[in-house]
N, C-alpha and C positions, 0 to 999 in steps of 0.2 A: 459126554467127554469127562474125566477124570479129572479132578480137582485142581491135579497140581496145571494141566493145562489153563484152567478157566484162569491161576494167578498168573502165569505167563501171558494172558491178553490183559491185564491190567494197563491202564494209560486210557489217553484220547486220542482224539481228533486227530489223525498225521500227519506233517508236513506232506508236499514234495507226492501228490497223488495218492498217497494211500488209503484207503479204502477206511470209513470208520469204523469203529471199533466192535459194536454193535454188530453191524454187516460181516465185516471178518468172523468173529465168534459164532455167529447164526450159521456159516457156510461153515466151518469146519467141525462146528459141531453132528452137522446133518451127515456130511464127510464121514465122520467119527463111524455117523450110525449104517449108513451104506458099507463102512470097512467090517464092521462085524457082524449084521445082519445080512447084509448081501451079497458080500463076496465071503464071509466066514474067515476072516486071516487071523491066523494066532500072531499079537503083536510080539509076545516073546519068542515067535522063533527067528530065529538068525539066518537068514540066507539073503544070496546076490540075486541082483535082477535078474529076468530070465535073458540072455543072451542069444539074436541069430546065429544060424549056422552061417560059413564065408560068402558059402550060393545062395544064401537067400536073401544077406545084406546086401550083396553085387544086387541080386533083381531090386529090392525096397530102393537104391542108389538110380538104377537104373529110370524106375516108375517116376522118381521124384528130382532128374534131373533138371529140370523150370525153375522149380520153386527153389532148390539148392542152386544153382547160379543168380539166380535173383538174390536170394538174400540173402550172399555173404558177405555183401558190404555191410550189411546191419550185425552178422554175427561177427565178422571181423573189426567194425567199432567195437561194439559193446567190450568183447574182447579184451582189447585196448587198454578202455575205459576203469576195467575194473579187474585187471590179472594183477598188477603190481599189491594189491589187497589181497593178495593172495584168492581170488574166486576162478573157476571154473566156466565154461560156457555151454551150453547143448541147446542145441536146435533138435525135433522131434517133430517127427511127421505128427498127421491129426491121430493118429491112434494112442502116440506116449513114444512110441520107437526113435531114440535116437541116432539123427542121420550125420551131425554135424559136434565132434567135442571138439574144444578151444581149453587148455590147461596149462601149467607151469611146471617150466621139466624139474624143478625141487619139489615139487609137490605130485606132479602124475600118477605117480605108485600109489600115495595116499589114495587119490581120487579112484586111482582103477580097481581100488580094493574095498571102496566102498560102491564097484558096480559105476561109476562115471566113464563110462567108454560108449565109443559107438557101437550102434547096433543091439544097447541095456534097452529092454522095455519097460518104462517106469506108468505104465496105467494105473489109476485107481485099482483097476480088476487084482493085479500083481501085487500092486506096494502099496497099496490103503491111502491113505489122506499123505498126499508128497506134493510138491506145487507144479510139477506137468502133469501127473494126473488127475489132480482136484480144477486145476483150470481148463481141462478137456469137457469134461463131466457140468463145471458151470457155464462155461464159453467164458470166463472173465479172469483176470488178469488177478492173481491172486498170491501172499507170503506165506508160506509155510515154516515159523520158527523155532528149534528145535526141537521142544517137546510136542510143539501142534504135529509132527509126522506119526502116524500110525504106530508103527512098526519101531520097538525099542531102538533096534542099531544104530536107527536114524538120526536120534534125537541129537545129536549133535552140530548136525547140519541145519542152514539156515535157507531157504530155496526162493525165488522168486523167481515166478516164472506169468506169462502174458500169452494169450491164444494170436495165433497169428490166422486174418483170415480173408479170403478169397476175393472176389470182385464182384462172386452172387453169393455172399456171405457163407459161404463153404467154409468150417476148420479145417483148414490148409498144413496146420502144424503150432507148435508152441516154442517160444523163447523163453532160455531159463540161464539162469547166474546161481550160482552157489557155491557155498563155503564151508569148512568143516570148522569146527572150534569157534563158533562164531559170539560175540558177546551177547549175555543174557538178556539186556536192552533191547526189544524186539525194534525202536526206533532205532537203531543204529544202523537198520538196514531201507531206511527212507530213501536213500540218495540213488543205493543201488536198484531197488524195486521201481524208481521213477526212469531210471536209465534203460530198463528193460520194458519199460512198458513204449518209450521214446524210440527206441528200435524196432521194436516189434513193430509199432505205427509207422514206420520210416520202408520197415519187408511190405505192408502191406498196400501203402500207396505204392511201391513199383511193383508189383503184383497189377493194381490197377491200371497203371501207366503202360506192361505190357498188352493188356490184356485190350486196353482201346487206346491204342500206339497210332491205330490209322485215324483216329478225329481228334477233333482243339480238347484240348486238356488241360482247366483252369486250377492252379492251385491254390487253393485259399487260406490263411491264416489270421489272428487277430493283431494289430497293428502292433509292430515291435517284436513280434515274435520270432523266435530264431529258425528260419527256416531249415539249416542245417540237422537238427535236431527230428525234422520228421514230424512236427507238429499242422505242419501243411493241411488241408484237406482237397481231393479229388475232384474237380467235376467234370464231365464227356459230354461234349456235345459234337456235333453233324455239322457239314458247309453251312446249313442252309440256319444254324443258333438251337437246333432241338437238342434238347437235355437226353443225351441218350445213359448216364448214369451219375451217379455220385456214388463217391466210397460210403464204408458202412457209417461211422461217426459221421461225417455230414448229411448223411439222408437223416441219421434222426433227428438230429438235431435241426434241421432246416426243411424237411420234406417226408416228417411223419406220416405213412399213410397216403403218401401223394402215390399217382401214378406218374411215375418221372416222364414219359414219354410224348404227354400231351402237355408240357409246359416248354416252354424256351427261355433262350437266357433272359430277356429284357421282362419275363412275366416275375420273374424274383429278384433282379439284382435291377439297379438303377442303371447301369448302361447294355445297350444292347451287345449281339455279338459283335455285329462289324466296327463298333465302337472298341470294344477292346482290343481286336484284333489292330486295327487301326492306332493305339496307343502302345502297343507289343510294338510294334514297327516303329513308330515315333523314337521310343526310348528304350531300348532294347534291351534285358534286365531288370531294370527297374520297377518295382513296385506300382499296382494299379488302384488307386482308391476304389474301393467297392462297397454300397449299401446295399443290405437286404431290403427289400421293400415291404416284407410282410411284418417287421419288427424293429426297422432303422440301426440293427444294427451295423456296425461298421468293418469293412474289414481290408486286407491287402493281397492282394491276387499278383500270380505271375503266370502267364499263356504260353503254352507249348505247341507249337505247331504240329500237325501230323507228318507219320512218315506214311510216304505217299509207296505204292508199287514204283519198279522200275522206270523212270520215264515220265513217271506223271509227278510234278513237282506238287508242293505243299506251295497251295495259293496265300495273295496278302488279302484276300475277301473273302466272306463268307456269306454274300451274297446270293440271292437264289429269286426263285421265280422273273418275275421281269426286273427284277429293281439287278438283275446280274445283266442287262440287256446297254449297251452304250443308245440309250435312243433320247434326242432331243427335238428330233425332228415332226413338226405337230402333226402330217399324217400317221407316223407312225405311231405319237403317242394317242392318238385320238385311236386308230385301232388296236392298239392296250388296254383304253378304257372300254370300248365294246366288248372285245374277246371277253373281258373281268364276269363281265354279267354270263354270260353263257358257257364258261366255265367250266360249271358240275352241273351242268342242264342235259345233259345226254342227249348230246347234241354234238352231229360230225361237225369237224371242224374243215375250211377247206382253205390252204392258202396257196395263195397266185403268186407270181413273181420271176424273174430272170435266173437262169442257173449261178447259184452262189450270193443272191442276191440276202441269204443268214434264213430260209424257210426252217432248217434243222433247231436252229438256238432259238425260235422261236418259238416254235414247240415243244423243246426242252422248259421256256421258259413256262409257258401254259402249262404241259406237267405241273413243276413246280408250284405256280400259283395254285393246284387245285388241291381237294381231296384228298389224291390220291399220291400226294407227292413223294411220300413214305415207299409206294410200290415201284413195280418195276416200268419201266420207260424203255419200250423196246422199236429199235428203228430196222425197216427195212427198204431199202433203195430198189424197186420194181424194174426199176432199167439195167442195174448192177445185175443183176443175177440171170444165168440164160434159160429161156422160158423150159428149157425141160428139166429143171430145180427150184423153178419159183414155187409151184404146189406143193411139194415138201416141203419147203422153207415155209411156207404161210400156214399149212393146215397139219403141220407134223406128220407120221408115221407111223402103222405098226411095224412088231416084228414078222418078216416074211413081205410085207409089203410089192418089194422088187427087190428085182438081183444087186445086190449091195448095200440093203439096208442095213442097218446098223439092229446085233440080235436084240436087243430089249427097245427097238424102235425110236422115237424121237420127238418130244412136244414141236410141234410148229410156234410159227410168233404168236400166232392168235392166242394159244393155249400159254405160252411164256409170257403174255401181257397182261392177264385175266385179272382185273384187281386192280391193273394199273395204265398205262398208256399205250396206245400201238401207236405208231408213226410209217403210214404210207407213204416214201416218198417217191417224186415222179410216179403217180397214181395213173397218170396220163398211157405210161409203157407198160398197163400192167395190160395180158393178152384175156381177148372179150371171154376162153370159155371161164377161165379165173376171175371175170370179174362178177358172172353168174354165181359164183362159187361164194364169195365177197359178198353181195347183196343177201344172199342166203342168208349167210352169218350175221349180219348186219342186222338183218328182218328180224330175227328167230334167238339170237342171243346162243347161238348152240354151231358149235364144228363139229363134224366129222373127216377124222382123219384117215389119208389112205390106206384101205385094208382091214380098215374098223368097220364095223355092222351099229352099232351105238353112236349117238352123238354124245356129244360133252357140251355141260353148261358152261359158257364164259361170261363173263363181266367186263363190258367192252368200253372201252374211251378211245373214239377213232380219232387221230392230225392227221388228213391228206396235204398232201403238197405237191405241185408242178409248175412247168415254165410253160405248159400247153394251155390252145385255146380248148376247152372240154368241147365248150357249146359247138363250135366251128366241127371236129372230131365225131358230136355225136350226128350231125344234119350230114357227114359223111360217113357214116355208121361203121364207125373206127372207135367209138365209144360207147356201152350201153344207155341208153337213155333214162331207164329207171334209176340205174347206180348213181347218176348226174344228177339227179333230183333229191334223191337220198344223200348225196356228200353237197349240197348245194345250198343246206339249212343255213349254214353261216359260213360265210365266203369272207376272207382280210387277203387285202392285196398287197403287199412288202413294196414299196419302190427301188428302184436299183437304187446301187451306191451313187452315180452322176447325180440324180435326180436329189437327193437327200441334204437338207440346212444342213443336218449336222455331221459333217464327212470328217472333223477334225478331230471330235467325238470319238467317233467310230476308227479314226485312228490310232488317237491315242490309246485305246483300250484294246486293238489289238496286238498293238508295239508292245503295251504292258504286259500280254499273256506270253507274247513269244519271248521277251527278256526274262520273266518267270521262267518258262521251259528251259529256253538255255541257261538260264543261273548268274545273267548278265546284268550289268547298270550300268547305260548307254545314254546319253541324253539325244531327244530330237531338237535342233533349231530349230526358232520359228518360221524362219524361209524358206526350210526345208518341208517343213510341216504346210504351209503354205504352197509350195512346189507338188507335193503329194494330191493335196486337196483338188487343186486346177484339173491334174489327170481325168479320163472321165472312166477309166478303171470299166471295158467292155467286160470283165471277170467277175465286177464286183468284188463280195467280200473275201471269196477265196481267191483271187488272183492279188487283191491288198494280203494278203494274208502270206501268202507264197514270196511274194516280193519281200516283207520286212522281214520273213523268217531268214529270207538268201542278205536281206543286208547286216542282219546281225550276225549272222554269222562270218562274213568277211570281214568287216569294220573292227580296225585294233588299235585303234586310240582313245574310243569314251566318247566321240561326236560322231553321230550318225551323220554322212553325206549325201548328196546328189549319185555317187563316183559309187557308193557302194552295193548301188540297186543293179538288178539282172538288167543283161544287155537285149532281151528278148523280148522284151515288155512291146504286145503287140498296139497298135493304134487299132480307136473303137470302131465296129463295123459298123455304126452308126453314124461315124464321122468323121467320116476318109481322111476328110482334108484334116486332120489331126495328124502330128509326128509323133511317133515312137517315143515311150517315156524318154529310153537309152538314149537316143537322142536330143531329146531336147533337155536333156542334160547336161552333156558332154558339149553340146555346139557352143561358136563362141557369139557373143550376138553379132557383129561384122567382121567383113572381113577384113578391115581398117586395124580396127580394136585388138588384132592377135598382137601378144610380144613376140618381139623378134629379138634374136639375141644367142649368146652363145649355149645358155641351157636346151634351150627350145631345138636349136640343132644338135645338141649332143644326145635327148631324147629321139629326134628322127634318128639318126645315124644307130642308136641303138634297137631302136623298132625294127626299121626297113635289115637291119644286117638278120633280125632275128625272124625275119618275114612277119612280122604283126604280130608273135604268138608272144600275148600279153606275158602270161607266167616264165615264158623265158629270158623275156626282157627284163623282166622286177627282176629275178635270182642273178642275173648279171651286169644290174645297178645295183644290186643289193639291199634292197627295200620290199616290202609286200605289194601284193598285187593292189590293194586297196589305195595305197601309198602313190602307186605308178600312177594308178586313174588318175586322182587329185592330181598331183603334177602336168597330165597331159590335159585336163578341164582347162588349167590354170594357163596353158601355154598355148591353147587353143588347140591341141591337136586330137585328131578324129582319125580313126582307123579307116582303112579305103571302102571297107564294104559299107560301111555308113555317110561317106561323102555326098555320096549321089542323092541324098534326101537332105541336105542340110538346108535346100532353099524353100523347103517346107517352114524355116524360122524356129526362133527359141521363143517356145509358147510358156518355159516355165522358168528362163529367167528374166 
């Protein structure tokens, strides 16, 4: 570099991020030498950057419409920040191409005629040592102060500019501020070069943010720091606490060299995920103490929940294998602790139980505890499906196969599970020549799918499930006998919900997911909670499940009631002499004990005019239907098709 340059780096150490002196001078100097030996640019000649044509800025605009949405809030600060100082702003893709200027209408002209417009290509290749294309070329955030630019015309401009980059550390583009006539004090430009590097970090954590939008996303900074500013740092994790990334500055800084995917939150940071998660809900906002554990440093986190698909809300847990399971009950837990050991022992799994009795979450849960909880978890219902698509569905397809196969054919579950979980459920309905088919597989670790000549290797992790007796099935040879033998290694039998300590549990945990879904906060009584538990629920967990999803939904005051459950709720076929939830809800417990009175008659006279039809009675008392119920509980009155069982008693109040 040329002399009078080396006196324009003169000074130290710079406030406010800037690079030392030392460092800067090394890079610009190398700069220098790449601008005349490798690109050949005569500094004295005079011309503008190269400029797109209209069609080919539209396409560059078009290619990079992401990253220009994402980071106009950071070009539109900085902006801000620093036009009334008379500077300029350009955003530029990773090449140098300017997609994004920010200028001052008394100044514009100037700027457009030193080449400051969109769609100038300012590369190193084009403009020699300039600060978007010298920070492309290093990947680092670097000042270019007037005489440091290549290319004489420049020298008057002062440039700071910062590489903006990607989420798999891609150059996504660069931010840059610049000024014409700028003072010769290359420190004069500290405050602005720390402003650009503060945005440019601010574009690439929401880069991050979109990019893993669907898991928890903790942001971390040092205690006191201005989160506003963009100084935050990144990190992604899964439900179940796996690190599935950090932005670029925090992996180096925290996870040099690491493989991010085989740690979890609680192997770095002093609290786990469900612990933060759990403290994000506590105090909503607010700052989370956080230690490293590898170095005590300290730091302040705030967790961002995911955005879930349509429909499926962003949970308050991020609970997984069994610890996601509501189970207190010691049979149950006792066969948690057996499944644990057999596991990842390639070894069928087989479980027993009543329809609905939670066989699916169970085996969701075993997934999860293994191996392979990373892969895919794939369920298939044997009774669901009618036997002339169960074979397709199990062992996939070729093309041509049969009339209406799909032209490039279709993996089966076997082959969509390979790596990870298959889940047979009701195993019991799957038809005998399929379950030939199934042992095969099972023997041999290999499908053949229909129409195919080759088998395919799988990698199998079998959960059977059913509410059938096998043994009983196979001594009637309605089941194959060797298949029974082979799914019979490790057998867990679920108890229904009646039978299970812990039903209060398993309530409230599933109150908790359907209020999640619908987006509600609803409280249950304890009497009420108590009322539920008594039921002896012949549905088990999906008919508890069905019932609180219908009471949340009707109930529109914040107390879940008796009055808000379906009227259908059958009595268990186990135990006749049981009444009907609905009923023994709604009944009064004698018939002493009803009020009498003028409400109690102005509800009949409005029932009996509307013939019983509850929704037409509420709309013309003018109250909800929920409303109405309560009222006729409270007044003792019963609609006539339920009379006739009321001497069955009130078993639940």
């Amino acid at each position: 570099m040329q002399g009078r340059h080396t006196d324009a780096l003169a000074g130290g150490l710079l406030p406010g991020g800037m690079l030392s002196l030392a460092a800067t001078e090394a890079r610009l100097r190398e700069s220098w030498r790449r601008s005349e030996e490798t690109y050949r640019i005569d500094p004295s000649t005079r011309s503008s950057p190269r400029v797109l044509s209209a069609a080919e800025f539209r396409d560059l605009r078009d290619r990079a419409a992401i990253f220009l949405r994402i980071a106009q809030l950071g070009v539109a600060r900085l902006h801000e920040q620093v036009r009334d100082s008379g500077y300029c702003v350009l955003l530029t893709t990773g090449d140098g191409t300017s997609v994004d200027f920010r200028g001052t209408p008394s100044l514009d002209a100037e700027f457009r005629r030193r080449g400051f417009i969109a769609g100038a290509c300012w590369s190193e290749s084009d403009e020699g040592t300039c600060g978007v294309g010298t920070a492309i070329v290093d990947r680092a955030a670097i000042l270019v102060h007037r005489e440091e630019h290549f290319r004489n015309h420049n020298h008057g401009i002062t440039c700071s500019a910062a590489p903006v980059f990607g989420p798999r550390d891609e150059l996504v583009g660069v931010l840059n501020a610049s000024a014409f006539a700028a003072p010769e004090n290359r420190n004069s430009q500290s405050v602005v070069f720390r402003l650009v590097q503060q945005n440019a970090l601010a574009i690439e954590n929401a880069l991050f943010v979109e990019s893993y939008k669907t898991a928890w996303i903790l942001s971390i900074s040092g205690p006191g720091d201005c989160w506003s500013l963009g100084e935050a740092h990144c990190l992604a994790f899964d439900d179940g606490g796996r690190i599935l990334a950090a932005s670029r500055r925090l992996r180096a800084g925290l996870f040099p060299g690491a493989e991010l995917p085989s740690r979890r939150v609680e192997d770095v940071f002093d609290l786990s995920a469900d612990e933060l998660v759990k403290r994000a809900h506590e105090r909503p906002g607010a700052p989370i103490p956080l230690r490293c554990l590898a170095n005590g440093v300290r730091f302040e986190a705030q967790l961002r929940a995911p955005v879930r698909e349509a429909g499926v809300p962003a949970t308050l847990s991020v609970k997984r294998g069994f610890d996601a399971l509501a189970a207190e009950d010691p049979r149950v837990l006792e066969s948690i602790e057996r499944v644990k050991r057999v596991v990842d022992r390639k070894l069928t799994i087989l479980l027993l139980g009543e329809t609905g009795s939670g066989k699916e979450a169970f085996a969701r849960a075993i997934h999860g505890h293994s191996l392979r909880r990373d892969k895919p978890f794939v369920a298939l219902n044997c009774a669901a499906i009618p036997e002339s698509l169960i074979e397709s569905e199990l062992f996939g397809y070729k093309e041509g196969a049969f009339t209406g196969a799909k032209a490039k054919g279709s993996k089966g579950k076997v082959q969509q599970s390979s790596g990870g979980t298959l889940f047979l459920d009701e195993i019991g309905d799957m038809p005998l020549a399929l379950q030939t088919r199934l042992l095969r597989v099972l023997a041999e670790g290999e499908v053949v799918a229909l129409g195919a000549s080759e088998p395919e290797a799988v990698d199998l992790n079998v959960v059977c499930a059913t509410h059938r007796d096998l043994a009983a099935m196979v001594r009637a040879g309605q089941f194959r006998e060797d298949l029974y033998y082979r799914l019979n290694a490790a057998v867990f039998r679920l108890p229904a919900l009646r039978e299970r300590s812990d039903r209060r549990v398993v309530i409230r945990q599933v109150l908790a997911q359907e209020l999640a879904t619908a987006g509600r906060q609803l409280s249950l009584p304890d009497p009420v909670l108590e009322q539920l538990a008594a039921y002896p629920w012949p549905g088990n967990i999906r008919e508890l499940r069905n019932a609180l999803r219908f009471a949340v939904a009707v109930c529109d005051d914040g107390v879940l009631a008796t009055a808000h459950f379906p009227d259908g709720l059958q009595a268990p076929v186990l135990s006749p002499a049981a009444p009907p939830l609905a009923v023994a809800m709604s009944a009064p417990a004698t018939g002493a004990s009803r009020p009498a009175g003028g409400e109690r008659d102005a509800l009949l006279d409005e029932l009996r005019r509307c013939h019983w039809n509850i929704s037409a009675a509420a709309a013309a008392i003018g109250v909800s239907r929920s409303t109405l119920y309560r009222r006729m509980q409270r007044q003792g009155i019963v609609a006539p098709n339920t009379a006739d069982v009321l001497e069955a008693g009130n078993r639940i109040h």
